[in-house]
Structures are given as C-alpha cells and as structure tokens.
C-alpha positions in Angstrom: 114.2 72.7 64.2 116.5 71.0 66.7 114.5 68.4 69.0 114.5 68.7 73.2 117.0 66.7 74.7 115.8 63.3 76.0 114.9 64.0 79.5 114.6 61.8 82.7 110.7 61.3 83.7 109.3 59.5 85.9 107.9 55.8 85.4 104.8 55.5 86.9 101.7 57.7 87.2 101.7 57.1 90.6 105.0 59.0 91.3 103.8 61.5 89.2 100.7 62.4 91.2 102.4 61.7 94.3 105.1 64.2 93.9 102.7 67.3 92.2 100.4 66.6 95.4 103.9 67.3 97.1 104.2 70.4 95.3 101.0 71.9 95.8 101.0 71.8 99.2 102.5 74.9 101.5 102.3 76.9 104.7 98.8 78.5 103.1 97.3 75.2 104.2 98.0 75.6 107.9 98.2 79.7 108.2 95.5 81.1 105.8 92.7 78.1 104.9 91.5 77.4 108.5 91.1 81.1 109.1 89.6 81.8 106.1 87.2 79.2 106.1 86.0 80.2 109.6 85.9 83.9 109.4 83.9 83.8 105.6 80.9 82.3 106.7 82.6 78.7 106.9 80.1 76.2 104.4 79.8 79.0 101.8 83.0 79.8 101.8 84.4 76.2 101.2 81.8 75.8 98.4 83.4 79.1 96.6 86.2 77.6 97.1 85.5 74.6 95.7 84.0 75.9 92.6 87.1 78.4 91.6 89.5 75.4 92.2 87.5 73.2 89.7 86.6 76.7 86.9 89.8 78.4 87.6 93.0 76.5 89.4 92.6 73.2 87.8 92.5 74.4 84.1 95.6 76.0 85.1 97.8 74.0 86.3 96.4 71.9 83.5 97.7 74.2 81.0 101.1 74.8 82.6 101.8 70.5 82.7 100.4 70.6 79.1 103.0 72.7 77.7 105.7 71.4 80.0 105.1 67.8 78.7 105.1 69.1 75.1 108.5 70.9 75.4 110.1 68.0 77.6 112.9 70.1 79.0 113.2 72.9 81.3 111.2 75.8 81.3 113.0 77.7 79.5 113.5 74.8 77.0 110.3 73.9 76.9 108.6 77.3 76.3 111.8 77.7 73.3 110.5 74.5 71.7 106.2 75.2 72.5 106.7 78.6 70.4 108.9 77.6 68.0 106.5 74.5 67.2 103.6 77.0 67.5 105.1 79.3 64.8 104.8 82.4 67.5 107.6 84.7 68.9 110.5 83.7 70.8 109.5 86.6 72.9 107.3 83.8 74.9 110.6 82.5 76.6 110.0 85.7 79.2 107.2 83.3 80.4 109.8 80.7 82.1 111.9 83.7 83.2 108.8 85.2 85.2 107.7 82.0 86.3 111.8 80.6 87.2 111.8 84.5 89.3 108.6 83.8 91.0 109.4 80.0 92.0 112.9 81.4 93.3 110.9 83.7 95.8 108.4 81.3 96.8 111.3 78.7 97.5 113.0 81.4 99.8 109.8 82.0 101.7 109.6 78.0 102.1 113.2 78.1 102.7 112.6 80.3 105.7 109.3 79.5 107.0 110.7 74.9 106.7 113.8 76.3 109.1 111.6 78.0 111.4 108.8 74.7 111.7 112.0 72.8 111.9 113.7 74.5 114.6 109.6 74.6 117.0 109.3 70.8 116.2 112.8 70.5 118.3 111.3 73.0 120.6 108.6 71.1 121.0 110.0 67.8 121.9 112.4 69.5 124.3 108.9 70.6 126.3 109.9 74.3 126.6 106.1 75.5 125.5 105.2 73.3 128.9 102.9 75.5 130.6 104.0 78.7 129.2 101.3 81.0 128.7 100.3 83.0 125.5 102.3 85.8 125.7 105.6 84.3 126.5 104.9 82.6 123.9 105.0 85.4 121.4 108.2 86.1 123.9 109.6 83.1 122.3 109.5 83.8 118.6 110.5 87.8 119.7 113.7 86.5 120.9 114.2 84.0 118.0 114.0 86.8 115.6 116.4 89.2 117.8 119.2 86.3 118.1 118.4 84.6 113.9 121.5 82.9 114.0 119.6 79.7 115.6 116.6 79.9 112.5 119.0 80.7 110.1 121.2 77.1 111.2 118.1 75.5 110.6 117.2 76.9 108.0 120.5 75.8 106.7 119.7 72.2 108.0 116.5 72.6 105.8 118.3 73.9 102.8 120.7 71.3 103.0 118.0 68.5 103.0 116.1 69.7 100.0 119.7 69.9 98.1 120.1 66.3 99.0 116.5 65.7 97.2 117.2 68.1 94.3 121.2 66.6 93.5 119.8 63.1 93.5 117.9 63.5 90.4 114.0 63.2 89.2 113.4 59.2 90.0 115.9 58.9 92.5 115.5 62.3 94.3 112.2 63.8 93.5 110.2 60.8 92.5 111.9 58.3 96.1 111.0 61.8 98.1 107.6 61.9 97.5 106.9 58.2 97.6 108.5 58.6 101.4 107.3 62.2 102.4 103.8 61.6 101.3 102.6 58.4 103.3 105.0 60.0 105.7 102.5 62.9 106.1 98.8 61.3 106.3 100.4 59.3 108.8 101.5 61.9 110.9 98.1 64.1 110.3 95.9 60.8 110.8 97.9 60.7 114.1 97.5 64.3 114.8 93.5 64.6 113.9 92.9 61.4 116.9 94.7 63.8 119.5 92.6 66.2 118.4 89.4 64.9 118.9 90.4 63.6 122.0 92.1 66.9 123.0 90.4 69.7 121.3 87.2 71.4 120.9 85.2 69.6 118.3 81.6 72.2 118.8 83.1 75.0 118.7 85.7 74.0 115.7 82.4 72.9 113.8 80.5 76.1 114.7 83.4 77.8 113.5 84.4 76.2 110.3 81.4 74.4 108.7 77.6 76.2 109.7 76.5 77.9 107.3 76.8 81.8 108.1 75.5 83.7 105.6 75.7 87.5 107.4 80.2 86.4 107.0 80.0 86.0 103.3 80.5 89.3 101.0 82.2 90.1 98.1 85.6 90.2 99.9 84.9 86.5 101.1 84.6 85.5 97.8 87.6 87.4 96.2 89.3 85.4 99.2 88.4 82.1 98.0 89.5 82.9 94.4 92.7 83.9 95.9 93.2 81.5 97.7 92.2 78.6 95.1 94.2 80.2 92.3 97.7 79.9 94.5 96.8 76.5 96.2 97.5 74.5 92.8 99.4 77.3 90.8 101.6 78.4 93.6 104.8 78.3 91.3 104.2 78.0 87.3 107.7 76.8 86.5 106.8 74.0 89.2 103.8 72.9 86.4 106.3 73.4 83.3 108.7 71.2 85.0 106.4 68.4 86.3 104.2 68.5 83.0 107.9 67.7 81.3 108.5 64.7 83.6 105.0 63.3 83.6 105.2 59.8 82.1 103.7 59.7 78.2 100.0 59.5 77.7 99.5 60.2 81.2 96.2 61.4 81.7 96.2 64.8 82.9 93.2 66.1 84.1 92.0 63.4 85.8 95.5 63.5 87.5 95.1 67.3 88.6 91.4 66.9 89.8 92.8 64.3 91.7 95.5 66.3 93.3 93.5 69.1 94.2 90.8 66.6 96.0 93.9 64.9 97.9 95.2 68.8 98.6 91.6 69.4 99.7 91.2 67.1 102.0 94.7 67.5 103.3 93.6 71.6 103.9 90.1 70.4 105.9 92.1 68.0 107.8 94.8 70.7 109.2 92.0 73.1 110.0 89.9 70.7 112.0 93.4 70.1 114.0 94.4 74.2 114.1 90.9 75.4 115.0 89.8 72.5 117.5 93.2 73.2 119.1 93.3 76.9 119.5 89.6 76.9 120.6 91.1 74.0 123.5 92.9 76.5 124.7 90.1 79.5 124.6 92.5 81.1 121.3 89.9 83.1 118.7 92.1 81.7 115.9 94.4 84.1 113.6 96.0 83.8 110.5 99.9 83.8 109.6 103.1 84.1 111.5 100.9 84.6 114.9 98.7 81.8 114.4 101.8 79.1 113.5 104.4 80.7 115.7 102.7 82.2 118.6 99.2 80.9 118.9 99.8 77.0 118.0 102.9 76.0 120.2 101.2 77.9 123.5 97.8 75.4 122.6 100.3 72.0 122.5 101.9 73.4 125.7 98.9 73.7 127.4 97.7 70.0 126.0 98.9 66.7 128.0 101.2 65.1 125.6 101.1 68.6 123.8 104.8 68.3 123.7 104.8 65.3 121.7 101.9 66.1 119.3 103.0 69.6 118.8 106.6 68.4 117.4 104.4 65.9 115.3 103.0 68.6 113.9 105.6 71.0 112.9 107.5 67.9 111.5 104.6 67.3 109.5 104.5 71.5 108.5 107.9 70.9 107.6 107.5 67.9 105.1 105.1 69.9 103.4 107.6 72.7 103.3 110.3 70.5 102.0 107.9 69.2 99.4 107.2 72.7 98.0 110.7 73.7 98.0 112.5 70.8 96.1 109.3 71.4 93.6 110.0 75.2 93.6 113.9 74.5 93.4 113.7 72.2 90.6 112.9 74.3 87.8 115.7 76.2 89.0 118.3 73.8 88.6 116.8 72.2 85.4 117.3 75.9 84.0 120.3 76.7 85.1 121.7 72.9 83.5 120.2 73.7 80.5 121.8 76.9 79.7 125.0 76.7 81.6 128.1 73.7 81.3 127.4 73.1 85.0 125.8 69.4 85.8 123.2 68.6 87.6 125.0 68.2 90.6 126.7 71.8 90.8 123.7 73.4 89.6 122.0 72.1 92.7 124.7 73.4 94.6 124.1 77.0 93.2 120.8 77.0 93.5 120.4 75.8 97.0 123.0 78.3 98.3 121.3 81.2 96.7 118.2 80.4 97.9 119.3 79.9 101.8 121.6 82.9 101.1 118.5 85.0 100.8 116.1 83.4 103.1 118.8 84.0 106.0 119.2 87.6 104.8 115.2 87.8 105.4 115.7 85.9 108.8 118.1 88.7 109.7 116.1 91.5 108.1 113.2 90.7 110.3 115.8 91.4 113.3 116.6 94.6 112.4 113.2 96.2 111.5 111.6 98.1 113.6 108.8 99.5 111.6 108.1 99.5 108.0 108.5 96.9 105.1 110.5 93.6 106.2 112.5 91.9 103.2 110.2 89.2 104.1 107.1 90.7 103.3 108.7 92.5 100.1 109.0 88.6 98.9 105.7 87.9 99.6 104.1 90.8 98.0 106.6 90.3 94.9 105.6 86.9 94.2 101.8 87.1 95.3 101.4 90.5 93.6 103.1 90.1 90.6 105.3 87.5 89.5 102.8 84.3 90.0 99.5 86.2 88.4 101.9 87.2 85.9 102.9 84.1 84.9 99.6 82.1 85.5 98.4 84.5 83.4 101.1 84.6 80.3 100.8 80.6 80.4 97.1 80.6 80.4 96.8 82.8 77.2 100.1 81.0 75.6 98.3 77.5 76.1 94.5 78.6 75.0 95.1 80.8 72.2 99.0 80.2 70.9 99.6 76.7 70.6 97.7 74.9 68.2 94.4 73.5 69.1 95.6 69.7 67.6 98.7 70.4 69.7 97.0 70.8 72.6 94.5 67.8 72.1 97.7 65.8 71.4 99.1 66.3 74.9 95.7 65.5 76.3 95.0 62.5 74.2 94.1 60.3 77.1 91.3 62.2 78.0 87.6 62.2 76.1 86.9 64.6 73.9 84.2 66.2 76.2 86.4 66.5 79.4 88.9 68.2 76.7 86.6 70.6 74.9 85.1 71.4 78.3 88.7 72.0 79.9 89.8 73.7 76.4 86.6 76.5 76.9 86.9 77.0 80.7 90.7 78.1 80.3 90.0 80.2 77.8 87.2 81.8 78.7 86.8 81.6 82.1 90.1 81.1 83.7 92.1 83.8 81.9 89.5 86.4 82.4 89.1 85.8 86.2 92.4 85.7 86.9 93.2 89.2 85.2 90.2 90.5 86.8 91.5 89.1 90.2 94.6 90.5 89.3 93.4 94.4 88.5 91.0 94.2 91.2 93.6 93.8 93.8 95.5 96.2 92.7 92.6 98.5 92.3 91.4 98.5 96.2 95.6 98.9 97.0 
C-alpha cells in the first residue's frame, strides 16, 4: 500500500480556522439569510436554524475534514487512500469526483456573482446610485446584463485575483489570504453595522427579523432552515476534504468547526441587521436574491448621505467573502488536477482559473440573451443545489460513519473527549445522514 505524498499544511490552528471560516462564507449570507429569517417568523426561525447547524451541518463538515486529514492529499487522493485503508471498494473515489464537479459549479457561481459585487462597489464610489430611484435602479443591472462585456472584465479581474491566491500555495496563498481577508472583513462590517444604526431603521429591522411570530413558521419554514444550515458549512464537500488534509496534526476538530459556524453565525446576523435596517430606510419590504443585492441594496445607499461611500464598503466586503469561497472552492480543483496530471501547481492554477471564468462569462452572456425560460445561470444553481452538493454530503456522510473504521475515525479525532466524539460519531450517523436524504427526496418530491 503506497503512502500519500507529504503534503504542505498549514502551521497553526489559527490559520486553519481562519481560512475554513473563509470558506464557509458566500452570497447566501447577504441574499437568502436576512430574508429568510424575517419572512419565517424571525426568533423561531433562527432557533431552527441553529439547532440543524449544530444536529446536522456541523457533524458534516466534521466528517468531510476527518477523512480529508486521514488521506492527506487531494480529494481524489485522499478518498483512494481512506478506502483502501478501510478495506472497501475503490468505487468510493466517485465521491471526490461528485464533490470536485459540485465545487467547480459553485466556484463559477462565486466567479460571477465576485465580478458583479466588484464591478457595484466601483459603481458605488463613482456616486452613480446618487438619488436614483428604485426602478432605474433595476434599469442599471438591465443594461449591465444587455452590454456583459463590462461584468465579464470584472469578473476577469476577480478571477485573476483568486488565481493569484490559489498559484501561491497553501501557507503562502491560502493560509497569508485569510489571515488578511478575514480581519479585513469584521472591519469593514463593524464599520458598516455603525452606519447603520445611525442610518437605518433599527424598529422596524427588529420587528422584522427577531419577534417571535409564530402564525410565519410552518413546515416549509422549517425545511428552509435545514436548507439553509446544511449549505452554509457544507457548501462545497471537496472544500472539507481539502481543508481536513491541510489542517495541522492533532488539531482539534470539532471544537474548531463549532467555532466556525458561531463566527459564520454571527457574521450572517450582522449582514442582516445591515440589509434589513437599510432597505426598511428606504421604505424597501426586503427580497431575496439577485433583486435584493443588485436592485434593492444600491438604490437604499443612494438614497443614504454617505450612501456612496458605505455602499462600495459593502460590496467590497460581499466581494471578500466571494473571493474567500472561491479560492476554497478552486483549491480542490487544482490539488486534483496536480495530483493526477504532470502539470505543477502553478499551471494547474492556470487551468483551473481559466475554466472557471470561461464558464461564468458564458453565464454572464447567457443571462443577455434569454428572454424567457432556463438561464445557464440558474441551470448551475439547480445542478449543484439539487444534486451534486446533497449527493456528495451525502456519499461522505455514509463513507465516514459506516465505512471507515470506528478506531480510524477516533484516531483523527483524538484531541477531542471521548463524549464529544461518541456524541458526534451517533448524530452523523443517525441523524445527519437520514435528514439530509430526507431533505433531499422531499425536495424533489414537492418539484
């Protein structure tokens, strides 16, 4: 049995958490949390919430670092070595390749969405949202998408930057990134939360997000908040089989995650206390999606004093986050494509990078030229919401709890009591698997 090849990992268990809080975090935070909170009945939603992330996403993402630290390679390395070790079939490799396909679509949706935030933030700053009102807003992104040239440049700009990160190398690229990006981001949200208690609507944004409202919670609010929880931490398995295989050694892993997950909490609460209070400034009932970031938020900065400044504060700060979930989704990409090809690192950065804006400015120009009917944009999205990421959360769930051998297992997560790792051990097994498959046939069920 031929051992991994030595791989580079990070020093620190600081760097480590730093860069998965990175990872985690996406556009979900900014266009789907605040309106979900507030249209779900606001406190019980967040407590749903809250409980699925702890029973279901953390045990997770959990699993997928635990077998990416005990293959120490890429995925596709890693999940070669894990079965091999675990005396199961070589079949279980089609785990990396599901998860590598599904964190190849979600870095194209980042790819696009970064360019866009990008390209507002110098919008923005140049004041042309001054005083416009809501529907020339929505003017603004129409004529965007019917000239793409401009958000495919920056998405270019955006591409290029995240190659920058990725060719540099774990310490030097990923691991300097996040240690930059991160205090980079609380500053800028810190900054952005005082503007908007001094600029927003605070009553209304804690009418709307935090009473409890009992007669806006049903079964379909809490089928939201699973949702949501599962893909806020597990938004791109191979992500978790890379990061798990460049965690330092003996790091301890699930106080790490539940870490990460309150930091990604708080970081989700703070945005929606900015978006809502906002919106409601500006007498906006607040959406969800490519309205609420492209239409409904640059017309509230316009109308704001200093709304200019702010508002280009904010989609740099959208597009950090961005730029932290695609050098995370991109990584297991080019740690793949090294492994199993003669190119270095350097080249397959190259590749992967220009693939990846290849196809988010093909959806940039797609969105042009449709008219009616299914965008290649929202082909992506359902492709890697719909299939590829429960797939592979899924696959990697079942592969951790009930292939690899339970002193295997405890091995990887020797840091951690015994309790904390019989109780983590049973709720992936029985509890995590089963609600995600039930998630998983019940969407498809009421499509």
């Amino acid at each position: 049995m031929k051992l991994p090849r030595p791989i580079e990992r990070w020093q620190s268990r600081t760097t480590f958490m730093l860069a998965l809080s990175l990872a985690v975090m996406g556009l979900g935070n900014v266009a789907r949390f605040p309106w979900l909170l507030g249209e779900n009945g606001g406190a019980p939603f967040m407590l749903t919430y809250v409980l699925c992330l702890l029973g279901v996403s953390v045990p997770l993402l959990i699993a997928e670092l635990c077998v990416g630290q005990h293959g120490r390679g890429s995925p596709l390395t890693s999940l070669r070595w894990a079965a091999e070790v675990s005396g199961v079939s070589q079949g279980w490799l089609l785990v990396a390749v599901v998860a590598c396909l599904g964190a190849a679509t979600l870095a194209i949706l980042a790819t696009v969405f970064g360019g866009w935030a990008l390209s507002y933030a110098y919008d923005l700053q140049l004041g042309r949202f001054a005083a416009v009102d809501l529907s020339q807003s929505a003017q603004a992104l129409d004529q965007n998408l019917a000239v793409p040239s401009g958000f495919a440049r920056w998405q270019l700009l955006f591409a290029m930057l995240t190659l920058a990160i990725a060719a540099a190398g774990v310490r030097r690229g990923l691991g300097l990134f996040a240690w930059i990006a991160l205090p980079a981001l609380v500053t800028l949200l810190a900054a952005l939360s005082i503007y908007a208690v001094n600029h927003g609507d605070l009553s209304r944004t804690n009418a709307y997000l935090f009473i409890w409202q009992e007669l806006d919670y049903d079964r379909g609010s809490f089928l939201a908040a699973l949702g949501f929880a599962i893909y806020t931490l597990s938004a791109g398995v191979a992500v978790g089989l890379s990061y798990g295989a460049y965690a330092p050694a003996k790091v301890p892993l699930v106080r790490c995650v539940l870490a990460v997950a309150l930091f990604d909490t708080v970081v989700a609460v703070t945005v929606s206390v900015i978006v809502v209070s906002l919106t409601a400034s500006a007498n906006l009932l607040p959406d969800q999606g490519i309205s609420l970031v492209f239409v409904a938020l640059p017309f509230a900065f316009g109308s704001q004093a200093f709304g200019d400044v702010y508002g280009a504060l904010f989609y740099l700060a959208l597009a950090l986050m961005l730029l932290g979930s695609a050098t995370a989704l991109l990584e297991p990409l080019i740690a793949s494509l090294a492994s199993t090809t003669k190119l270095n690192r350097w080249r397959s950065a190259v590749v992967c990078t220009l693939a990846v804006w290849s196809l988010s400015a093909a959806a940039t120009l797609n969105l042009a030229r449709v008219e009616s009917g299914y965008s290649f944009l929202q082909l992506l999205d359902s492709l890697a919401s719909l299939v590829l990421m429960p797939l592979s959360l899924v696959l990697v769930a079942i592969f951790a709890g009930w292939c690899m051998p339970v002193q295997t297992v405890r091995r990887e997560l020797g840091r951690e009591p015994y309790a904390l790792f019989r109780v983590w051990y049973f709720v992936l097994r029985y509890v995590s698997v089963p609600v995600v498959l039930i998630a998983w046939l019940w969407l498809y069920a009421v499509g």
